[in-house]
C-alpha positions in Angstrom: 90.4 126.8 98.8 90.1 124.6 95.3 91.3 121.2 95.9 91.8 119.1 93.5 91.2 115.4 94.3 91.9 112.0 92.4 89.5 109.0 93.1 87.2 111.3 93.8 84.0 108.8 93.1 85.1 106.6 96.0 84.0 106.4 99.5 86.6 109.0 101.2 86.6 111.0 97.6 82.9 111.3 98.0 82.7 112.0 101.8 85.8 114.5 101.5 84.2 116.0 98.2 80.8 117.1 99.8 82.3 118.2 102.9 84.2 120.7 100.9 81.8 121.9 99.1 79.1 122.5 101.7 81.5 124.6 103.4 82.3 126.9 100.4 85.3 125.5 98.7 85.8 124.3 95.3 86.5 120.6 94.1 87.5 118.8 91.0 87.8 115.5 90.7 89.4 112.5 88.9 88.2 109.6 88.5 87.8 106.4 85.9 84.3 106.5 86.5 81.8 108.7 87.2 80.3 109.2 90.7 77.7 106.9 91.2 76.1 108.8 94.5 76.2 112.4 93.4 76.4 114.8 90.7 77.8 117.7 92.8 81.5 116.8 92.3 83.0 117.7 89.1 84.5 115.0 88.0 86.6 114.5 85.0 87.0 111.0 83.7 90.4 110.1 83.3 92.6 106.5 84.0 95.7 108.2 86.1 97.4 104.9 85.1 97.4 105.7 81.5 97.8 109.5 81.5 100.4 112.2 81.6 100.8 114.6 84.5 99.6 117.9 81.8 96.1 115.8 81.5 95.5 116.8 85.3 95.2 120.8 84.6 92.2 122.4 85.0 93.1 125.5 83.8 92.4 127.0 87.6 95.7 125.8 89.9 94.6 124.0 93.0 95.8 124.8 96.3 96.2 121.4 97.2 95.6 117.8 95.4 94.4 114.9 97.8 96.0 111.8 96.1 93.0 109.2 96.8 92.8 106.8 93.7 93.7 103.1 93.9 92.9 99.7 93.5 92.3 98.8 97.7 91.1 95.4 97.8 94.4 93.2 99.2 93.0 89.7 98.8 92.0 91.0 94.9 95.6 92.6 94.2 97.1 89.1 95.4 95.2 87.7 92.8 95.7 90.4 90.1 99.1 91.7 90.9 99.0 94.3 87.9 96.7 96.4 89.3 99.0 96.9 92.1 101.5 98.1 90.0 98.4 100.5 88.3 98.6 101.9 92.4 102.2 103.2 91.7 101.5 104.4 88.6 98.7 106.9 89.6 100.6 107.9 92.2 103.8 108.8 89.8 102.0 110.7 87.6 99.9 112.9 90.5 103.2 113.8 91.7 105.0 114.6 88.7 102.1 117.2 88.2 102.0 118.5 92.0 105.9 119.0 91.3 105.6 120.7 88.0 103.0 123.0 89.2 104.4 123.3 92.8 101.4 122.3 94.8 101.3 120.2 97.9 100.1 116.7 97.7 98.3 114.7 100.8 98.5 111.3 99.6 96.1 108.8 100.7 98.3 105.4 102.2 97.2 102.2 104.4 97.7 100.8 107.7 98.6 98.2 105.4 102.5 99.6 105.2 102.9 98.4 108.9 102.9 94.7 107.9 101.4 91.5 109.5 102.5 92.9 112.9 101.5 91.1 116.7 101.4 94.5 118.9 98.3 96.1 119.9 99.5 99.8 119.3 101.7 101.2 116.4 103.0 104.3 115.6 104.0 106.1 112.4 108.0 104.8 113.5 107.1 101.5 113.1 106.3 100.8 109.5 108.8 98.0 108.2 109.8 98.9 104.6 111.3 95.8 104.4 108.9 93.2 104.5 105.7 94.0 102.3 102.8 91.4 103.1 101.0 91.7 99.9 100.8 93.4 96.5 98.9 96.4 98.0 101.0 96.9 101.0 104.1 96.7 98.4 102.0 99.6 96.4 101.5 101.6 99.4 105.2 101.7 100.1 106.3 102.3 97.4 103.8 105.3 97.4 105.1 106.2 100.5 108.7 105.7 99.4 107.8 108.1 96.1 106.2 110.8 98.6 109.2 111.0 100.7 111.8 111.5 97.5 110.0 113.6 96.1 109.9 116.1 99.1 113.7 115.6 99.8 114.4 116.4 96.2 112.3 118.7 94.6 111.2 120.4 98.3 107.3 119.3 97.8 105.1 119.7 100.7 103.4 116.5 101.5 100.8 114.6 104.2 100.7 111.0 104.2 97.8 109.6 106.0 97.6 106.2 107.1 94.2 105.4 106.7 92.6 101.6 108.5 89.4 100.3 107.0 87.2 102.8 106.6 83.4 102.4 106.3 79.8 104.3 105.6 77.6 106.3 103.4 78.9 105.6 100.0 80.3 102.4 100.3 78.1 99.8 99.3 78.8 99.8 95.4 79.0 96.1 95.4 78.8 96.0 91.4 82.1 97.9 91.3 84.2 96.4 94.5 83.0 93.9 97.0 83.9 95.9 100.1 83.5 93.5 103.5 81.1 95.7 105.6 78.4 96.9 102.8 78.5 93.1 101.6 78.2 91.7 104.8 75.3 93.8 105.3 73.8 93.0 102.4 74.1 89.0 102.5 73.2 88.9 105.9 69.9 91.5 104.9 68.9 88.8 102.7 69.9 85.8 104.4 72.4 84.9 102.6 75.4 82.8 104.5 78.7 84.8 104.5 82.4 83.6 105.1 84.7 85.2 107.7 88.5 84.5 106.3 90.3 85.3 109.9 88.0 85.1 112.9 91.4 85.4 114.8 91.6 89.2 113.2 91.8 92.8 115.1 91.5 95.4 113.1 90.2 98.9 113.7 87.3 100.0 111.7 86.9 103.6 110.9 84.0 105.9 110.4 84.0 108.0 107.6 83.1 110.9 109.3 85.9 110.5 111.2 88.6 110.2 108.4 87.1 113.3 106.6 87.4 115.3 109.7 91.4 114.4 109.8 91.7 114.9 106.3 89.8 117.9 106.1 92.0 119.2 109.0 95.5 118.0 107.3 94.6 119.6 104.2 94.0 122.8 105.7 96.9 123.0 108.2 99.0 122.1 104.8 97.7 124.5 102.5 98.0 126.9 105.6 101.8 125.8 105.9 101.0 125.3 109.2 102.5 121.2 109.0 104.2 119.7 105.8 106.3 116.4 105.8 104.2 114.6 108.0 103.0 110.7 108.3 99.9 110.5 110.3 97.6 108.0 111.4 93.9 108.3 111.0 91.5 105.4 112.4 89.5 104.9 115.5 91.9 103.6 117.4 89.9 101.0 119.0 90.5 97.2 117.8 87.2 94.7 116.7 87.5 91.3 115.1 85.6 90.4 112.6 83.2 88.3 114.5 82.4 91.7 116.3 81.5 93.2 113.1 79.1 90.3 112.2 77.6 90.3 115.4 76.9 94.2 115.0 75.3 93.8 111.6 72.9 91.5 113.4 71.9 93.4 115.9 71.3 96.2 113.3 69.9 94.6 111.2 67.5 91.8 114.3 68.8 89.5 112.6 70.9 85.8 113.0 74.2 86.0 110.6 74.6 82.6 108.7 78.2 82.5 108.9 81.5 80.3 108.7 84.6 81.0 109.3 87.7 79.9 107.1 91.9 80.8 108.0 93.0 84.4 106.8 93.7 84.9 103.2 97.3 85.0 101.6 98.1 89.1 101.9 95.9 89.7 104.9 97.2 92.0 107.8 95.7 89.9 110.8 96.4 92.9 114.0 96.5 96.5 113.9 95.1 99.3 116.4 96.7 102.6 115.3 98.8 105.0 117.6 96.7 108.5 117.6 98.9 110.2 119.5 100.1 112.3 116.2 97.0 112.9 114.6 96.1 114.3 117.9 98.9 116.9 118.4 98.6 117.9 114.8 95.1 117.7 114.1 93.5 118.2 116.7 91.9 114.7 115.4 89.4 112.7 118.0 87.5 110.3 116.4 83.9 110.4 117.7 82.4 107.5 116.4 83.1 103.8 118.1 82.1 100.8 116.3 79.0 100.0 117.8 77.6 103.6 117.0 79.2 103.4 113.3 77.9 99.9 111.8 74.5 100.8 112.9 75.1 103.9 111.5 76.5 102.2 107.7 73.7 99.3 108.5 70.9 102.1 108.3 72.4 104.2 105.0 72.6 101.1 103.0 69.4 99.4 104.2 67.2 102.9 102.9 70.1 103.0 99.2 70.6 99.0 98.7 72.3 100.2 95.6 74.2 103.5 93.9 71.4 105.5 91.4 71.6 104.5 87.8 
């Protein structure tokens, strides 16, 4: 299977990249900067925002692209709106070459699309289109929105995965994007006081191994043709505040966290547990890695690489 796959020097581009590969398939990627962890991926440099659908060919047509790039920090999109806009942009022109070339797209959304909601459990149903909480939600549903025409009018087959804060190897590039697990590890490594905005927050935290394994699975059953038009969750399903988190890092780490807490941030989804049920009658998807066994897990991976190679 070649796959082609934009934002490929990211944490799930990465992950997904070199899971690919080790098992024999063939990967190009797109990216506006180069991977800083590996040199395995091919990746192209190119700003998706900027370009035209013909600067994705390869000149070898992919069996499937995996629609990954985006700006993902909410609380940074509140504050620079644009790049939000850059989200749907990226987006537009990936699909405009998937149709064109009649390839099937997976694109890469957020539990963010569900909104500020107060249940413990949600399902793919409940996203309100209505209500967007933040530039980056607004982005993602748009995206979403795109996805959906696109497949009703020009008959593309499509994945969307929801994915819900995502963590590991690979995502402690704090010189690029300020990620809240890789720079709470870091502070608190070095003693440093950190700042909780939302002690009040559930949230479910999900392994990276985890998310390639669904999107590794979605991919195939799509190229296969064995699912198409599909929405699906893809997180632990388990809830943690972000107290938990801190406390984890400490205990990894045998370690006190000097920490204050301050009232969530404008943008900031405060609940969210995803509904599996989907992912696991598609997929075959059962996350295997809990919390506890994760951070300590990330905690390790960044302590021995405190930085991404020159």
């Amino acid at each position: 299977m070649r796959v082609l796959i934009t934002g490929s020097s990211g944490l799930i581009g990465t992950n997904v990249g070199l899971t690919l590969l080790s098992r024999g398939d063939e990967v190009v990627g797109f990216d506006k900067r180069q991977n800083a962890w590996t040199d395995s991926i091919e990746t192209r440099i190119l700003d998706l925002a900027t370009a035209s659908p013909d600067d994705l060919k390869t000149g070898t047509k992919p069996d499937v692209v995996l629609h990954l790039a985006a700006n993902a920090k909410v609380f940074e999109l509140v504050t620079h709106p644009e790049r939000a806009m850059d989200n749907v942009k990226t987006l537009f022109l990936t699909l405009e070459y998937a149709r064109r070339e009649g390839i099937p797209i997976a694109f890469a959304s957020s539990r963010e699309v569900y909104g500020d909601i107060h249940r413990h459990v949600t399902d793919e149903q409940a996203a309100d289109f209505v209500v967007a909480e933040s530039p980056y939600s607004a982005s993602k549903i748009a995206g979403e929105a795109f996805v959906y025409s696109y497949s009703r009018c020009y008959d593309l087959p499509h994945l969307v995965f929801r994915f819900s804060n995502v963590y590991g190897r690979y995502d402690n590039d704090l010189e690029r994007m300020e990620r809240v697990i890789p720079l709470f590890v870091d502070r608190v490594a070095r003693r440093e006081p950190i700042v909780v905005f939302g002690k009040e927050k559930i949230l479910d935290f999900t392994y990276v191994d985890d998310c390639v394994a669904g999107v590794v699975a979605g991919i195939d059953a799509l190229v296969a043709g064995n699912i198409r038009d599909e929405t699906i969750n893809l997180a632990s399903g388990q809830g943690a505040t972000l107290v938990d988190v801190v406390n984890l890092i400490g205990l990894a780490l045998n370690i006190e966290p000097d920490v204050t807490y301050e009232p969530t941030r404008a943008g900031e989804v405060t609940r969210y547990v995803a509904d599996l049920t989907k992912a696991r009658e598609l997929l075959s998807y059962e996350p295997k890695t809990p919390l506890t066994r994760g951070l300590p897990l990330a905690v390790a991976w960044q302590r021995e690489r405190r930085s991404p190679p020159a």
